[in-house]
C-alpha positions as CSV (number, residue, x, y, z in Angstrom):
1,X,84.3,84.9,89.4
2,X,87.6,85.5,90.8
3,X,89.1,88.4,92.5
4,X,92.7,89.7,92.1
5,X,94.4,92.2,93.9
6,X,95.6,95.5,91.4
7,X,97.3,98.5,91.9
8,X,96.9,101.5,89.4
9,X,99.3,104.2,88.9
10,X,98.4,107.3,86.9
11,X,100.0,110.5,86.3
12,X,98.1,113.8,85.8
13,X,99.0,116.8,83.9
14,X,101.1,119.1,86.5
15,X,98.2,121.9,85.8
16,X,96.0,119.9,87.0
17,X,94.0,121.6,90.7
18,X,93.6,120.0,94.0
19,X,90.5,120.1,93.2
20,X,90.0,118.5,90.5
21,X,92.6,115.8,91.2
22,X,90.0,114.8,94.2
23,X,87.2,114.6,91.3
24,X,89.0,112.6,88.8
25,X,90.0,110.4,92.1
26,X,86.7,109.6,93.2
27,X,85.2,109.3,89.6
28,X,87.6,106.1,89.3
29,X,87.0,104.8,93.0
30,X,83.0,105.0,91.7
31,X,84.0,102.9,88.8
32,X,85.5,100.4,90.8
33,X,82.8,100.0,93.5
34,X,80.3,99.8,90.4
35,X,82.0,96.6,88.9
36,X,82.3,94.7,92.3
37,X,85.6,96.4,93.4
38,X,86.3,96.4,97.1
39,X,89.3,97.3,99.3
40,X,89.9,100.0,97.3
41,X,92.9,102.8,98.0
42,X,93.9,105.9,97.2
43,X,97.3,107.3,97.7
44,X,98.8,111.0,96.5
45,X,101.7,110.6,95.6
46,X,102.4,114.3,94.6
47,X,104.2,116.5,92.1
48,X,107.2,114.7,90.7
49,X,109.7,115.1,88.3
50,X,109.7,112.9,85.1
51,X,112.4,110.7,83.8
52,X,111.6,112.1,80.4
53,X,109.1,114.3,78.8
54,X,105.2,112.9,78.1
55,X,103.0,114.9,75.8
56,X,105.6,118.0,76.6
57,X,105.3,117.7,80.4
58,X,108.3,117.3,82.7
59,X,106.6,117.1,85.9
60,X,103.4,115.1,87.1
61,X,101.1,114.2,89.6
62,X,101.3,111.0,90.9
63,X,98.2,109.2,92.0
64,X,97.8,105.2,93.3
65,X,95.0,102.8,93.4
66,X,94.5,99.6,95.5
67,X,92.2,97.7,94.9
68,X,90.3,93.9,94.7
69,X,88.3,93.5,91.2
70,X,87.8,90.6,89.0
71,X,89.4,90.1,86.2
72,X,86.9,90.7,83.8
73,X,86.3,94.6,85.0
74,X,89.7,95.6,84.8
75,X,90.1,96.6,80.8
76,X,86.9,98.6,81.3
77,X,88.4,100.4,84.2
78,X,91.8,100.9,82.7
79,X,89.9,102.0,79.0
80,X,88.0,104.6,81.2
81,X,91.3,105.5,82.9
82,X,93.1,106.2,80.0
83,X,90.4,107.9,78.2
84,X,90.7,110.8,80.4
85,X,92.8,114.0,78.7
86,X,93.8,114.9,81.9
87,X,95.9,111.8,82.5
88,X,99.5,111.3,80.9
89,X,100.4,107.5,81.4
90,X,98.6,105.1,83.3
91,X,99.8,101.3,84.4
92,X,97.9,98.9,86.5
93,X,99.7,95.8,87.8
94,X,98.2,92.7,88.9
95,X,99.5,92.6,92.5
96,X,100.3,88.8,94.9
97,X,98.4,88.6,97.7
């Protein structure tokens, strides 16, 4: 099986809590781990301002992942990512090592 470096970026709704931003986090770092993931991390990226409007939002929170997976896991990780209502727009890249 081989492993490839991704990075995952996903925007919340802005009325989304600390709180639960740190759920919804670690709920997707679980994920990871549980299909052979390792070297995974998380950045905050903050509140931003959006380029145009998504699902009648003008602002977001930002949120990255790093991470190793194989190939293979990563459409059930991004279909979990973007089933969330919570989440606006999600993108995961495969990164070069």
């Amino acid at each position: 099986m081989k492993f490839n470096n991704y990075e995952t970026i996903y925007i919340l709704k802005p009325s989304t809590q600390e709180k639960n931003n740190l759920v919804i986090a670690n709920k997707y770092k679980s994920l990871i781990k549980k299909y052979g993931g390792q070297n995974i991390f998380i950045q905050y990226r903050d509140r931003r301002h959006l380029s145009y409007e998504i699902k009648s939002y003008y602002d977001g929170i930002y949120v990255q992942i790093n991470y190793t997976v194989s190939s293979n896991s990563i459409k059930i990780i991004e279909k979990a990512i973007r089933s969330n209502d919570d989440i606006l727009r999600c993108l995961t890249i495969k990164c070069k090592k």
